[in-house]
C-alpha angles and dihedrals in degrees: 000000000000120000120224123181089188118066100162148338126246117215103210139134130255114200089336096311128113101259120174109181118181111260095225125196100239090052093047079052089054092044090050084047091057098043081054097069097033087061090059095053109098126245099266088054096038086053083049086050098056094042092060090042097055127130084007091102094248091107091086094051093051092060090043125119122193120223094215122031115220131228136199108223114157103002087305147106120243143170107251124220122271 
């Protein structure tokens, strides 16, 4: 099984300027990491939270939803089944 750090790029803007960082595997794991707490606040927190987080661009991953989850074995990161 190959091994690849990169999985994509993102075209976005940074203070008004092109800007395409590597979407890299262990970042799209801490994402899913994060996504997963925010799915256990209730309602009333999750409402604070956006609040706060508004106009900061999070707005968009909070709403994401991965197709594949991903998985450490080994030391590694892996799809897991699913």
């Amino acid at each position: 099984m190959s091994h690849r750090a990169v999985v994509g790029r993102l075209d976005t803007q940074l203070r008004g300027a092109p800007f395409c960082p590597a979407a890299r595997s262990y970042s799209l794991f801490m994402l899913q990491r994060t996504l997963d707490v925010w799915r256990t606040i209730g309602p009333a927190d999750r409402e604070r939270i956006r609040d706060a987080l508004r106009n900061t661009g999070w707005e968009d991953v909070l709403d994401y939803a991965p197709r594949h989850r991903l998985g450490k074995r080994r030391f590694r990161l892996v799809l897991e089944p699913g």
